[in-house]
Every structure is written in structure tokens, then in C-alpha cells.
Biopython code that builds the backbone (N, CA, C, O; Angstrom):
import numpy as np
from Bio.PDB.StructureBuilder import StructureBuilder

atoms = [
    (1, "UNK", "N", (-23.591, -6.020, -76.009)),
    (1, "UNK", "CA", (-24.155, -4.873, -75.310)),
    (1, "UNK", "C", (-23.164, -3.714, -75.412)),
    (1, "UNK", "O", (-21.960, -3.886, -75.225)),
    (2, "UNK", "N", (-23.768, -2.379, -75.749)),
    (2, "UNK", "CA", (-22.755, -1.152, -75.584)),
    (2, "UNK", "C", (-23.663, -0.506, -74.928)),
    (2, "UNK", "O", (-24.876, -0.707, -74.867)),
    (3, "UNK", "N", (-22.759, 0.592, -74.247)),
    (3, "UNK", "CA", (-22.824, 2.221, -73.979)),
    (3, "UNK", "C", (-23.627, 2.935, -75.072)),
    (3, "UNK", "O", (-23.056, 3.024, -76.159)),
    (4, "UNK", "N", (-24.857, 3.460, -74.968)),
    (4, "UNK", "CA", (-25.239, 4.329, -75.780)),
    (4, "UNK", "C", (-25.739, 5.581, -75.363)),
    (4, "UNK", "O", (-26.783, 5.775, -74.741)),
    (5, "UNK", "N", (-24.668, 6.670, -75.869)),
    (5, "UNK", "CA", (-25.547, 8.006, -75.195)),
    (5, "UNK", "C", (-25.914, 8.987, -76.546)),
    (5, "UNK", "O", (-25.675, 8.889, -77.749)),
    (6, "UNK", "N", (-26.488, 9.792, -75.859)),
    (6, "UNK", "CA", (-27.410, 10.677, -76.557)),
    (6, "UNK", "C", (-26.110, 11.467, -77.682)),
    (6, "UNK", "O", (-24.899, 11.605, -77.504)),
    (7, "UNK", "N", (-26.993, 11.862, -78.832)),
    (7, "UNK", "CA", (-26.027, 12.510, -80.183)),
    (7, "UNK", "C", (-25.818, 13.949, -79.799)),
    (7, "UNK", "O", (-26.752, 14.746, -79.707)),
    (8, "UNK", "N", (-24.180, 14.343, -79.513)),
    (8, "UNK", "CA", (-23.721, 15.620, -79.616)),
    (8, "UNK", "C", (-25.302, 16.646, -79.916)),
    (8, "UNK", "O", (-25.908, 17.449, -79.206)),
    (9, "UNK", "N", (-25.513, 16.148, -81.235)),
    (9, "UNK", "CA", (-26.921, 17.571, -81.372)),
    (9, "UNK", "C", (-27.985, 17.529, -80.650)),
    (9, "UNK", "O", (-28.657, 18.526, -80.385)),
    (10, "UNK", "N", (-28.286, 16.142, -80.190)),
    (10, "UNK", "CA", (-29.572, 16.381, -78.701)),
    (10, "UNK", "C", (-29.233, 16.884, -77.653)),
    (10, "UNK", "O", (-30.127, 17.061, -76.826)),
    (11, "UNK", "N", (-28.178, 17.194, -77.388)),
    (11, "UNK", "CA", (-28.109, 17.838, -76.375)),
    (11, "UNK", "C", (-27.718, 19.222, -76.245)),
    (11, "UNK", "O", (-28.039, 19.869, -75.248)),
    (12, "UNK", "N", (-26.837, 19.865, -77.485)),
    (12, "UNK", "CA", (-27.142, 20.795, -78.228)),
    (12, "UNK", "C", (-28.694, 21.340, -78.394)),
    (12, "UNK", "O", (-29.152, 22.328, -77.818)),
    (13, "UNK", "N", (-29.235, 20.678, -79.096)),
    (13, "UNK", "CA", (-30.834, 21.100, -79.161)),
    (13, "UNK", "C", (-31.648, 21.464, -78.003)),
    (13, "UNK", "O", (-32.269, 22.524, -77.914)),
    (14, "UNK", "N", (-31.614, 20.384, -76.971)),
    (14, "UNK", "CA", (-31.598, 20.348, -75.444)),
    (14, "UNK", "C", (-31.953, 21.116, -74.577)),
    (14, "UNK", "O", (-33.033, 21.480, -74.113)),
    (15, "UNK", "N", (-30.377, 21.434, -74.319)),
    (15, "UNK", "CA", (-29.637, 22.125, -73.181)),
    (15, "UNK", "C", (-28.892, 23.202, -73.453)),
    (15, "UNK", "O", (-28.175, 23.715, -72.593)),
    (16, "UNK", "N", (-29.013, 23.775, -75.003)),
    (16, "UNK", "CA", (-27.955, 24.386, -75.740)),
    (16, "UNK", "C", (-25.842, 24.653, -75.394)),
    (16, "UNK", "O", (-25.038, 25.579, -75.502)),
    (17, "UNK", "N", (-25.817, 23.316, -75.002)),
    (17, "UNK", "CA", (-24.139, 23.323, -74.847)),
    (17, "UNK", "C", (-24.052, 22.024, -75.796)),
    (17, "UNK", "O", (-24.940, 21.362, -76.333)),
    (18, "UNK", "N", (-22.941, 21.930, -75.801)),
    (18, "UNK", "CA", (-21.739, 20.527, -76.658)),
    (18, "UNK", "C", (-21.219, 19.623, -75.530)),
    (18, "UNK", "O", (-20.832, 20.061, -74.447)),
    (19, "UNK", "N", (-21.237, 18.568, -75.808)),
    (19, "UNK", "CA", (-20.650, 17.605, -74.337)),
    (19, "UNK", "C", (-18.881, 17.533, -74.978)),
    (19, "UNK", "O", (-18.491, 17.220, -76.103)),
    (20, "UNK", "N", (-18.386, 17.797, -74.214)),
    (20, "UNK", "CA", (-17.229, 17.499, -74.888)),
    (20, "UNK", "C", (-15.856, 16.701, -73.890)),
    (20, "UNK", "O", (-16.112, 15.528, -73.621)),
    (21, "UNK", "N", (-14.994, 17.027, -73.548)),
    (21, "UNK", "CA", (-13.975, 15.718, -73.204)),
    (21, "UNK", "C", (-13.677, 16.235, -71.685)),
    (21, "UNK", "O", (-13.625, 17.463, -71.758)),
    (22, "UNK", "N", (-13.511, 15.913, -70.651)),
    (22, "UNK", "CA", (-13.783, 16.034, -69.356)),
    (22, "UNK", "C", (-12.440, 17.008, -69.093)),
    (22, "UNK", "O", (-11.289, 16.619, -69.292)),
    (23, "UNK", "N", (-12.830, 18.462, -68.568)),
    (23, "UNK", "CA", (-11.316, 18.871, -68.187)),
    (23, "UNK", "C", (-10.357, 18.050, -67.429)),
    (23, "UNK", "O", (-9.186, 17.847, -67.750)),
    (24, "UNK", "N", (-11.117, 17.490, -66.143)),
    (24, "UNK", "CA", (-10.208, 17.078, -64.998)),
    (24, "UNK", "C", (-9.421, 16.123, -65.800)),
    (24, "UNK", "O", (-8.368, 16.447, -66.349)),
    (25, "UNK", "N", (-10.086, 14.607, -65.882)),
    (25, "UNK", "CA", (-9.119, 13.160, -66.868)),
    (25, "UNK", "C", (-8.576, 13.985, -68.108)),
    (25, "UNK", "O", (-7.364, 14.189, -68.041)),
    (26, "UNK", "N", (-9.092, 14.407, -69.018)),
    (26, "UNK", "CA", (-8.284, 14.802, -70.186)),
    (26, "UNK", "C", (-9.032, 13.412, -70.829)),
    (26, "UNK", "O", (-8.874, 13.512, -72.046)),
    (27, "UNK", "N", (-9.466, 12.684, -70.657)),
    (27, "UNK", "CA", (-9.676, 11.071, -70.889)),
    (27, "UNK", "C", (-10.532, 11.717, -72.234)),
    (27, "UNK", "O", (-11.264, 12.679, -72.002)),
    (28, "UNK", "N", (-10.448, 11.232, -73.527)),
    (28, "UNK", "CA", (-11.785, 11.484, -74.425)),
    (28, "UNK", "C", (-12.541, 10.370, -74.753)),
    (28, "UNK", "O", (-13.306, 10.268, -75.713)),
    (29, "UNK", "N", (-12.212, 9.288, -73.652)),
    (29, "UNK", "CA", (-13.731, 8.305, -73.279)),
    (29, "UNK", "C", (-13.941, 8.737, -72.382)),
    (29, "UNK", "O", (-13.951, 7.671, -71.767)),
    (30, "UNK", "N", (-14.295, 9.946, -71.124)),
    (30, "UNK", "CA", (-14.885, 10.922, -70.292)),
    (30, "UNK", "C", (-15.668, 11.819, -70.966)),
    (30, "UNK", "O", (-15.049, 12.858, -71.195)),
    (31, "UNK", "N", (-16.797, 11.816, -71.373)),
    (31, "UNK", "CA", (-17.300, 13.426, -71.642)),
    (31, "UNK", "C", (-18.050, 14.806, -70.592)),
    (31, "UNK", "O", (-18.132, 14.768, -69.364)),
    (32, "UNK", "N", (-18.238, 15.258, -70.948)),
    (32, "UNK", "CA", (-18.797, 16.190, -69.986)),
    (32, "UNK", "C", (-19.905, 16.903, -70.506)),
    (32, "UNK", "O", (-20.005, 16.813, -71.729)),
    (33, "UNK", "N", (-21.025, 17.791, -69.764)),
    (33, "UNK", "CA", (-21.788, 18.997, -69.901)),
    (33, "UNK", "C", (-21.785, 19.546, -68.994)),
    (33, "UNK", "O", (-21.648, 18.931, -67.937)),
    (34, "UNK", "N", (-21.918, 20.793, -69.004)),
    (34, "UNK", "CA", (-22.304, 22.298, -67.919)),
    (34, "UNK", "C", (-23.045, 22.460, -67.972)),
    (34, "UNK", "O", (-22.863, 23.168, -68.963)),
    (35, "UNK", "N", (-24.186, 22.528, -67.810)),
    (35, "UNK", "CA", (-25.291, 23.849, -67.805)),
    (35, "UNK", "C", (-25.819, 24.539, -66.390)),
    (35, "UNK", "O", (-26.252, 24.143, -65.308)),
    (36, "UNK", "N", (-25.614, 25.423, -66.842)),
    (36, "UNK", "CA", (-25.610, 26.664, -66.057)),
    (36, "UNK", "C", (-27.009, 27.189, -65.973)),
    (36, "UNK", "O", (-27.670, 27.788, -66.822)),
    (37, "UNK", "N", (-27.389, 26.723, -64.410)),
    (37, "UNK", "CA", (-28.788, 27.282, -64.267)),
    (37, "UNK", "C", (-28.843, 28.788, -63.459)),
    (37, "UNK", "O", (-29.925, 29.257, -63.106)),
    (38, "UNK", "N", (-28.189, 29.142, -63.333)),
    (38, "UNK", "CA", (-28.385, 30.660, -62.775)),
    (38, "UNK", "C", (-26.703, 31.189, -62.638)),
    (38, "UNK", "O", (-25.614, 30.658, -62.855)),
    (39, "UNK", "N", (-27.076, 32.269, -62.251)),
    (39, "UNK", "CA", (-25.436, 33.009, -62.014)),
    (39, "UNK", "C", (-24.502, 32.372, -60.423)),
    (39, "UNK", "O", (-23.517, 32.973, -59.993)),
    (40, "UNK", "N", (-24.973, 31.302, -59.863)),
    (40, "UNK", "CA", (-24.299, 30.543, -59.035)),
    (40, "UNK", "C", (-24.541, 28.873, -58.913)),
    (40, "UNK", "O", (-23.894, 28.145, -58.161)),
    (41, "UNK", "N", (-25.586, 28.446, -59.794)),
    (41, "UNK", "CA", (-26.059, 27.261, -60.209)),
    (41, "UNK", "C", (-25.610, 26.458, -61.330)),
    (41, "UNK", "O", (-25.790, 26.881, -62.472)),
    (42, "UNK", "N", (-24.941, 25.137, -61.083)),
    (42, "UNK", "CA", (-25.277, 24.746, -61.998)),
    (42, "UNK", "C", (-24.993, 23.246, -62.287)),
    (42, "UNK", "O", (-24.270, 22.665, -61.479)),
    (43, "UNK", "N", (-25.462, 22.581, -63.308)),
    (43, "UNK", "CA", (-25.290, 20.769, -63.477)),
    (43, "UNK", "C", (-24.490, 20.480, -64.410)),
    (43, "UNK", "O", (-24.409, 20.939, -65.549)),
    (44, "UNK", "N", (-23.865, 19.655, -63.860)),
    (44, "UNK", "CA", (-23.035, 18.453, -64.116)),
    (44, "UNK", "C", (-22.809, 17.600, -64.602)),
    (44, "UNK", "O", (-21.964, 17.101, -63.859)),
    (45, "UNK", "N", (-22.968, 16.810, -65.584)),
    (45, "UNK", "CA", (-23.153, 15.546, -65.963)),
    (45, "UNK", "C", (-21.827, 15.084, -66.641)),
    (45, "UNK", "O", (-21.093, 15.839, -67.279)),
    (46, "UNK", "N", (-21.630, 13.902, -66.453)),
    (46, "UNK", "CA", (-19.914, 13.664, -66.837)),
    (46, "UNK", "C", (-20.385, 11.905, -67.190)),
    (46, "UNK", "O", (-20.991, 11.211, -66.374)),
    (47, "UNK", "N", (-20.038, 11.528, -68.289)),
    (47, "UNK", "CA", (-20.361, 9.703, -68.597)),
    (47, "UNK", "C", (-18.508, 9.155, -69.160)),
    (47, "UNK", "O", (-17.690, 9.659, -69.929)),
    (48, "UNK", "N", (-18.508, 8.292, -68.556)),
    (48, "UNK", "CA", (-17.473, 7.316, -69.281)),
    (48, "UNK", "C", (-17.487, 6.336, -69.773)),
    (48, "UNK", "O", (-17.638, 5.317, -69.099)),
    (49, "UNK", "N", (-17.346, 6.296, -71.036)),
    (49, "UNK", "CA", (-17.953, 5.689, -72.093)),
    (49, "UNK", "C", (-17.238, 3.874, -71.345)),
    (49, "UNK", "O", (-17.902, 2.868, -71.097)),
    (50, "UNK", "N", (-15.464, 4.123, -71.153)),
    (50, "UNK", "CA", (-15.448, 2.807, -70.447)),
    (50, "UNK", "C", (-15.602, 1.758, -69.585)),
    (50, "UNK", "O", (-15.315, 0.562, -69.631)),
    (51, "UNK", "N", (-16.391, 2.861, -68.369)),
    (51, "UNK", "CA", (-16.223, 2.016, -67.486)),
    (51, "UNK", "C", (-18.485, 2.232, -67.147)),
    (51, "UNK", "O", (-19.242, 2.012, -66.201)),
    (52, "UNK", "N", (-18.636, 2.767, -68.601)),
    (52, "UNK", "CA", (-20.374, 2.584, -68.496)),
    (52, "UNK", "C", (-21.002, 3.186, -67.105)),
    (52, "UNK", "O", (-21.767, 2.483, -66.445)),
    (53, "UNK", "N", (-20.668, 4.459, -66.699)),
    (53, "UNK", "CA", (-20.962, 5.281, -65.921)),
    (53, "UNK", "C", (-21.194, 6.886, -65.961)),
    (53, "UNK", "O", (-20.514, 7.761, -66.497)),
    (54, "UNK", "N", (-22.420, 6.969, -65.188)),
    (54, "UNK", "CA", (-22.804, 8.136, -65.396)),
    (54, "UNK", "C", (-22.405, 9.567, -63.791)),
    (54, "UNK", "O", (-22.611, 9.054, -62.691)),
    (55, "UNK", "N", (-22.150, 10.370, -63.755)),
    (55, "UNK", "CA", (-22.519, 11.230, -62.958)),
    (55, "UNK", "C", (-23.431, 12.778, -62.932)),
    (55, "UNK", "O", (-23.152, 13.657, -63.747)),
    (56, "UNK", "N", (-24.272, 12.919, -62.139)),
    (56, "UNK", "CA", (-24.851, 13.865, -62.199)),
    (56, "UNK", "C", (-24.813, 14.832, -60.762)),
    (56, "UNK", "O", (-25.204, 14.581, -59.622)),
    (57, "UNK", "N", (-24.131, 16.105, -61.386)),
    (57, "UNK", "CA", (-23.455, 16.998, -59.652)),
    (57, "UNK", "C", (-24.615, 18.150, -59.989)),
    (57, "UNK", "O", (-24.818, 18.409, -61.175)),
    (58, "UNK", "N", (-25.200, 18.683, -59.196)),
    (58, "UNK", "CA", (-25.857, 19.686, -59.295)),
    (58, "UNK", "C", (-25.554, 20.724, -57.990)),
    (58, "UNK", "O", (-26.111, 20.482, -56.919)),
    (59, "UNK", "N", (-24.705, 21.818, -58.113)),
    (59, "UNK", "CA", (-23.875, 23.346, -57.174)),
    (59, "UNK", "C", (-24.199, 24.504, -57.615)),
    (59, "UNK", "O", (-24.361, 25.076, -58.693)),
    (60, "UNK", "N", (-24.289, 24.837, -55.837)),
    (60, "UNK", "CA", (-24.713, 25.886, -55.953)),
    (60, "UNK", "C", (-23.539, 27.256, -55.191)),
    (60, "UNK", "O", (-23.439, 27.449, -53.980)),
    (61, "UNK", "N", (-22.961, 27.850, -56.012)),
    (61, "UNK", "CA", (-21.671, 28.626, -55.509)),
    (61, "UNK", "C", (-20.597, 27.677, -55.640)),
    (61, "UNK", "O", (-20.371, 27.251, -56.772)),
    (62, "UNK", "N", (-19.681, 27.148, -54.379)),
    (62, "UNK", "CA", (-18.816, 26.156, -54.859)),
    (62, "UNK", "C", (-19.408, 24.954, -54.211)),
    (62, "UNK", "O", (-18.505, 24.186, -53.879)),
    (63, "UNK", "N", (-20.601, 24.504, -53.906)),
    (63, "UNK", "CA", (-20.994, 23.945, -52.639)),
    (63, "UNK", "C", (-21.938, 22.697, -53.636)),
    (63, "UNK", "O", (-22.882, 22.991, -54.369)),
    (64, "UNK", "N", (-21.391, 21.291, -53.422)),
    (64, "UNK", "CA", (-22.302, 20.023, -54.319)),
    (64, "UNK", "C", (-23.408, 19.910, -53.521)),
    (64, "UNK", "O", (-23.371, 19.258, -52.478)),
    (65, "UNK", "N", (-24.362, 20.464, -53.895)),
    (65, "UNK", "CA", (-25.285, 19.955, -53.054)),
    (65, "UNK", "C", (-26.133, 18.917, -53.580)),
    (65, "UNK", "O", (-27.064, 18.600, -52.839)),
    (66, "UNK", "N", (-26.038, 18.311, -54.682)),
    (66, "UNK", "CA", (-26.765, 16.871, -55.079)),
    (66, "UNK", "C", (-25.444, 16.305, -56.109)),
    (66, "UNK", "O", (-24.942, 16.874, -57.078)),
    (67, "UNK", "N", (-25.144, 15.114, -55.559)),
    (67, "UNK", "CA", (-23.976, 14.067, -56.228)),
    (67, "UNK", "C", (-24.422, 12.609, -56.567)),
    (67, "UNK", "O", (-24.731, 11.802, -55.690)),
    (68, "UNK", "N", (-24.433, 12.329, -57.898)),
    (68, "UNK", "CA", (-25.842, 11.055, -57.953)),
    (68, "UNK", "C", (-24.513, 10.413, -58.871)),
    (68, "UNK", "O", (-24.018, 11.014, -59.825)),
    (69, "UNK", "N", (-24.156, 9.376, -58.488)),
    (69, "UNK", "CA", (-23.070, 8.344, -59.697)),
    (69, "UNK", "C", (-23.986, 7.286, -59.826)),
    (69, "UNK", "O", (-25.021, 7.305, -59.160)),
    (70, "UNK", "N", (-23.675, 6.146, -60.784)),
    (70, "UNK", "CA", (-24.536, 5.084, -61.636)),
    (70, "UNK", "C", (-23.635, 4.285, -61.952)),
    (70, "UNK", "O", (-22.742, 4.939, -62.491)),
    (71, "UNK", "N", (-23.419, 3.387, -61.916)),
    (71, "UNK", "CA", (-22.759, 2.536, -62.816)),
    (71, "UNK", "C", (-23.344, 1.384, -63.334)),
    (71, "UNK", "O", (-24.233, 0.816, -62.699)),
    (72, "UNK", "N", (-22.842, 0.847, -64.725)),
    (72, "UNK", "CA", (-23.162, -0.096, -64.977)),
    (72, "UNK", "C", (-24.416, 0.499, -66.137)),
    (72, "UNK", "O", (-25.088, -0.420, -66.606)),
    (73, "UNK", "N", (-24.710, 1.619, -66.530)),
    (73, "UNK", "CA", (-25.187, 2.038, -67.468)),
    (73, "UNK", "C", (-25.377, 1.590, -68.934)),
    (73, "UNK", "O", (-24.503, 1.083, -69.637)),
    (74, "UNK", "N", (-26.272, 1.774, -69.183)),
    (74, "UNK", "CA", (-26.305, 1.107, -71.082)),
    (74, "UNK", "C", (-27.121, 2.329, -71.965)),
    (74, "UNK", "O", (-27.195, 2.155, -73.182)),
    (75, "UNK", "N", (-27.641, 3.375, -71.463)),
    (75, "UNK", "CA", (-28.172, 4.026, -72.218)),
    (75, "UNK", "C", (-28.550, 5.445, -71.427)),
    (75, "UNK", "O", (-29.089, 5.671, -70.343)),
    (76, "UNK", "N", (-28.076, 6.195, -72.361)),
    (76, "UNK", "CA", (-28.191, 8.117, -72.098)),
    (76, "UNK", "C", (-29.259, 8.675, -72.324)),
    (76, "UNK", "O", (-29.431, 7.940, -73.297)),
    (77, "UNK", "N", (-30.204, 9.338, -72.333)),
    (77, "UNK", "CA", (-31.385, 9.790, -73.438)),
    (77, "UNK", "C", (-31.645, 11.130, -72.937)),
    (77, "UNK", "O", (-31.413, 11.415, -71.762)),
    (78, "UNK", "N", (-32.027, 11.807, -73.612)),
    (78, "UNK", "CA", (-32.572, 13.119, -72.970)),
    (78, "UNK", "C", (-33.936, 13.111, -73.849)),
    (78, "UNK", "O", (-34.021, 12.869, -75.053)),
    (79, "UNK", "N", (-35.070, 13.464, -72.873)),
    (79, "UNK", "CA", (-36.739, 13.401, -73.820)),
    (79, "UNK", "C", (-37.494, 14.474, -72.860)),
    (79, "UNK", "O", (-37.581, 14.626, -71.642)),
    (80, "UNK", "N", (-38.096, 15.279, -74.238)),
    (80, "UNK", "CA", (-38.759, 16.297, -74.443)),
    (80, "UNK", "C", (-39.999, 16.129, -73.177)),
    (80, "UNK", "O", (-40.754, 15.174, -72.994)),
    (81, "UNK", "N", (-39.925, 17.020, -72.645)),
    (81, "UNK", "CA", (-41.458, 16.628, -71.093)),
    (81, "UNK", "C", (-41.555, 18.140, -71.110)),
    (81, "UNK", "O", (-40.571, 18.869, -71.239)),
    (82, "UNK", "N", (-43.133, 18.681, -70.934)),
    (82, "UNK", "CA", (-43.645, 19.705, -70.936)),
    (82, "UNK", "C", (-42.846, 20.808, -70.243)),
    (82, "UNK", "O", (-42.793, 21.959, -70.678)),
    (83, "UNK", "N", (-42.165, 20.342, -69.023)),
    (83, "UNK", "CA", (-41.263, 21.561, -68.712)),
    (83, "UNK", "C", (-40.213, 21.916, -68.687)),
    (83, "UNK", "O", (-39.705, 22.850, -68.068)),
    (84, "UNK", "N", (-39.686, 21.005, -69.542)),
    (84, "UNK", "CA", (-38.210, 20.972, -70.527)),
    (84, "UNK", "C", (-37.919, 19.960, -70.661)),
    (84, "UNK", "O", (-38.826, 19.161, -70.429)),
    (85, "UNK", "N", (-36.667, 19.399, -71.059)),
    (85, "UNK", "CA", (-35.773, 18.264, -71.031)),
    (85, "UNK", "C", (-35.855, 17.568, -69.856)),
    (85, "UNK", "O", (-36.067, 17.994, -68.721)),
    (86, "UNK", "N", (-35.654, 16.379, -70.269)),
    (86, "UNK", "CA", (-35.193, 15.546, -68.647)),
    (86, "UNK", "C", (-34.023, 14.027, -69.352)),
    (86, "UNK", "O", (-34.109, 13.334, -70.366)),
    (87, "UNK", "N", (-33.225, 14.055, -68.423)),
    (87, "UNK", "CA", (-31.826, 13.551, -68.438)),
    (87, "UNK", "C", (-32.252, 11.911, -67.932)),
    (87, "UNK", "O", (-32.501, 11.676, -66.749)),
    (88, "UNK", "N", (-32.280, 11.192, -68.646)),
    (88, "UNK", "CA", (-32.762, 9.643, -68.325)),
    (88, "UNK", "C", (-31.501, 9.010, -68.772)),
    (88, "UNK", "O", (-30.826, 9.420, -69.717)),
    (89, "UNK", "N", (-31.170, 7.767, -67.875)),
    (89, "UNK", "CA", (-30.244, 6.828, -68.114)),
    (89, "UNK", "C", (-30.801, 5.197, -67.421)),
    (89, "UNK", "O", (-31.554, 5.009, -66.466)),
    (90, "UNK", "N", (-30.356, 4.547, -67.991)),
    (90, "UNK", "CA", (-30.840, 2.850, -67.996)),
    (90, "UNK", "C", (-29.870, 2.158, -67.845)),
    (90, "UNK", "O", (-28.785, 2.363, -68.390)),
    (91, "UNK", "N", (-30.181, 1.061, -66.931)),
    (91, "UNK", "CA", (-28.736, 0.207, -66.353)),
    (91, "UNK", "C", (-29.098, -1.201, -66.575)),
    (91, "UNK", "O", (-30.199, -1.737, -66.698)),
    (92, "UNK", "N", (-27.810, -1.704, -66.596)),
    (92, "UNK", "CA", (-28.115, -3.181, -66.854)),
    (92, "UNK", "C", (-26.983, -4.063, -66.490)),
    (92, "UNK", "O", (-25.881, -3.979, -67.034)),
    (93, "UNK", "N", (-27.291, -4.945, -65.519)),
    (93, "UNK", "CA", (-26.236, -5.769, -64.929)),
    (93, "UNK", "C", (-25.160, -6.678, -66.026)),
    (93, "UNK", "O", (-25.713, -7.588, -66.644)),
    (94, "UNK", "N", (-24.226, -6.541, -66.183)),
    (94, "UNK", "CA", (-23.090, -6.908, -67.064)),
    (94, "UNK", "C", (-23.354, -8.643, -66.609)),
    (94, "UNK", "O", (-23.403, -9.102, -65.468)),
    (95, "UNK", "N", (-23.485, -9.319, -67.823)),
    (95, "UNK", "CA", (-23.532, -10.966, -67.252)),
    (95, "UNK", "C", (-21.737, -10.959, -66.997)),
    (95, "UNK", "O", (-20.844, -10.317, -67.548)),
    (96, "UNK", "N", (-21.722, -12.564, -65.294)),
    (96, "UNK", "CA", (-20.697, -12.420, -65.114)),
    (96, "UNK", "C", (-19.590, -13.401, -65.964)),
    (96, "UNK", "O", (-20.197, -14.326, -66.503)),
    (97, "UNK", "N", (-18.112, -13.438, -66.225)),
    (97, "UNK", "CA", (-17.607, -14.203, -67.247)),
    (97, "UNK", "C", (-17.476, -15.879, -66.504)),
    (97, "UNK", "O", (-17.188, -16.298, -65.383)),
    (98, "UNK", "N", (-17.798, -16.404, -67.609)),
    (98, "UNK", "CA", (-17.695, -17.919, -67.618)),
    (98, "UNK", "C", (-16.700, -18.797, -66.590)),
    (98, "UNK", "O", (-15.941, -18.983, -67.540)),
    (99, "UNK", "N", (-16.215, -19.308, -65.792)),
    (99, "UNK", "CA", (-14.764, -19.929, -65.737)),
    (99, "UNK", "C", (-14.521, -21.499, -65.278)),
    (99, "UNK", "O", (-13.381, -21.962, -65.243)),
]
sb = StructureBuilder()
sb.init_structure("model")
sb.init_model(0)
sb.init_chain("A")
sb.init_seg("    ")
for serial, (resi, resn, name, xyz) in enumerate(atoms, 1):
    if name == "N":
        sb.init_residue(resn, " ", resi, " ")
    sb.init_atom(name, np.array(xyz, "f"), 0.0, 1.0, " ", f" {name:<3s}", serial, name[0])
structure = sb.get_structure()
């Protein structure tokens, strides 16, 4: 089982930004996106590829007003719906190890 998220250009195509490596960690198994829904709005999305987790912050000024984490993730997708994009992710319980 892996982590699978969506290709640099879907989300490019998308959302028109690049996901790229998380300012805060510096980590480049952290990625990130911005998008900027208005001149004080905007979302969040941050995945780590290691520890198979997603976050989604959506602020307005400096203020989080929706904070959604996931873990345990297996898949990213972003799919085309009549009134834009929509940000889908799929989880799946890690079997536990043998002993």
C-alpha cells in the first residue's frame, strides 16, 4: 500500500498554483497549496507523504476558521464537479504488525 496524491499538473490545472515543500517543516515529504479565495480568504492544504496525512485549514484574515486533519490516508484526488474542483481524499486502516 502507498500514499498516492494527485500530479503537480492537476492541481496546477485545478486550482492554478504548484504544491510545493511546506514553509513551516522545510520537510520535502510535507507538501503544501495556497489558494487564495479572496483578498482575506484562503485554503490550505498541506499532505505528508510519511506519516499518510492530510490537512485542510480554510482563514479568513488571520483567523482558522475550518481545521480538518486525516490520517491514515491512501489517496489525494482532485475531480472536475460542475462548480469547480473538489479536493477528495480516501483512508485506509494500516493492517496491524504481526508479533
Amino acid at each position: 500500500m502507498e500514499f498516492v496524491v494527485a500530479e503537480d499538473e492537476v492541481w496546477l490545472s485545478a486550482f492554478g498554483v504548484l504544491p510545493h515543500t511546506e514553509a513551516v517543516s522545510g520537510d520535502h515529504l510535507v507538501r503544501e497549496v495556497r489558494l487564495p479565495l479572496s483578498e482575506s480568504e484562503e485554503l490550505h492544504v498541506t499532505w505528508d507523504l510519511t506519516a499518510w496525512s492530510v490537512r485542510v485549514r480554510y482563514s479568513r484574515a488571520s483567523d482558522v476558521i475550518v481545521d480538518v486533519y486525516r490520517e491514515q490516508v491512501s489517496l489525494v484526488t482532485i475531480d472536475d464537479h460542475r462548480s469547480g474542483p473538489v479536493l477528495r481524499w480516501t483512508t485506509t486502516r494500516k493492517a496491524a504488525a504481526a508479533g
